[in-house]
C-alpha positions in Angstrom: 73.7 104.5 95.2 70.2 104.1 95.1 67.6 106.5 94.9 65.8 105.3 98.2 68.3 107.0 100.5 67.8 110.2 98.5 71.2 109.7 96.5 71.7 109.5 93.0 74.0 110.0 90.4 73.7 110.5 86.8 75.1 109.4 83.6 78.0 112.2 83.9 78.7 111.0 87.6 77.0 114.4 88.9 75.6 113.5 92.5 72.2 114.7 93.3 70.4 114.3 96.5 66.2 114.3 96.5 66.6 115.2 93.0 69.1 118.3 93.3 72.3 118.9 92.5 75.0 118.7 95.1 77.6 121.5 95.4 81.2 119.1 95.7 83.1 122.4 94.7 83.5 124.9 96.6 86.2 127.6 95.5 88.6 129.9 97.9 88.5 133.4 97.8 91.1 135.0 100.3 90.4 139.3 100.4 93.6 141.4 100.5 94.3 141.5 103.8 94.3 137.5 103.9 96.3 137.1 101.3 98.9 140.1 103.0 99.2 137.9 106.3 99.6 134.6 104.3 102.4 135.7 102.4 104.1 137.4 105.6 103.4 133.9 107.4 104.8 132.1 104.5 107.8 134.3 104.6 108.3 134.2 108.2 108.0 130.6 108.3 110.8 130.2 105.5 113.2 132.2 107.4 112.7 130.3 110.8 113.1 127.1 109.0 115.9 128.3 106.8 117.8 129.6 110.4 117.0 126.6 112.0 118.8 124.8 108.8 121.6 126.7 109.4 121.9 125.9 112.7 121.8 122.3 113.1 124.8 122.6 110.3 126.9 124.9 112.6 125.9 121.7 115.6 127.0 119.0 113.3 130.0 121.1 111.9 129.0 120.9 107.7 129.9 124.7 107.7 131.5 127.1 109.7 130.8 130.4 107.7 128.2 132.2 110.3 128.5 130.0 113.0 128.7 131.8 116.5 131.7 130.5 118.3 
């Protein structure tokens, strides 16, 4: 890139723009309560999928164990 449209980059492929560095980083921090409902979300999301899995085996008769009737 040239330096004419404010963009540069130098020898260790750091981009800088009007001569600063640019922030291409930036890092997550989740507080306690995020990371609570995440992992409930996670979890809940796992055992829809997983009941759904079961399911669809019970339609297409791979298992019977569990299966209403």
């Amino acid at each position: 890139m040239s330096p004419e449209n404010g963009f540069s980059i130098d020898d260790q492929n750091r981009l800088y723009w009007k001569g600063a560095p640019v922030k291409t980083e930036n890092r997550l921090v989740l507080t306690v309560g995020q990371v609570t409902v995440a992992i409930i979300v996670t979890g809940a999301a796992f055992f829809q999928g997983a009941q759904a899995f079961l399911s669809i085996g019970c339609s297409f008769g791979l298992w019977t164990i569990g299966c209403s009737k």
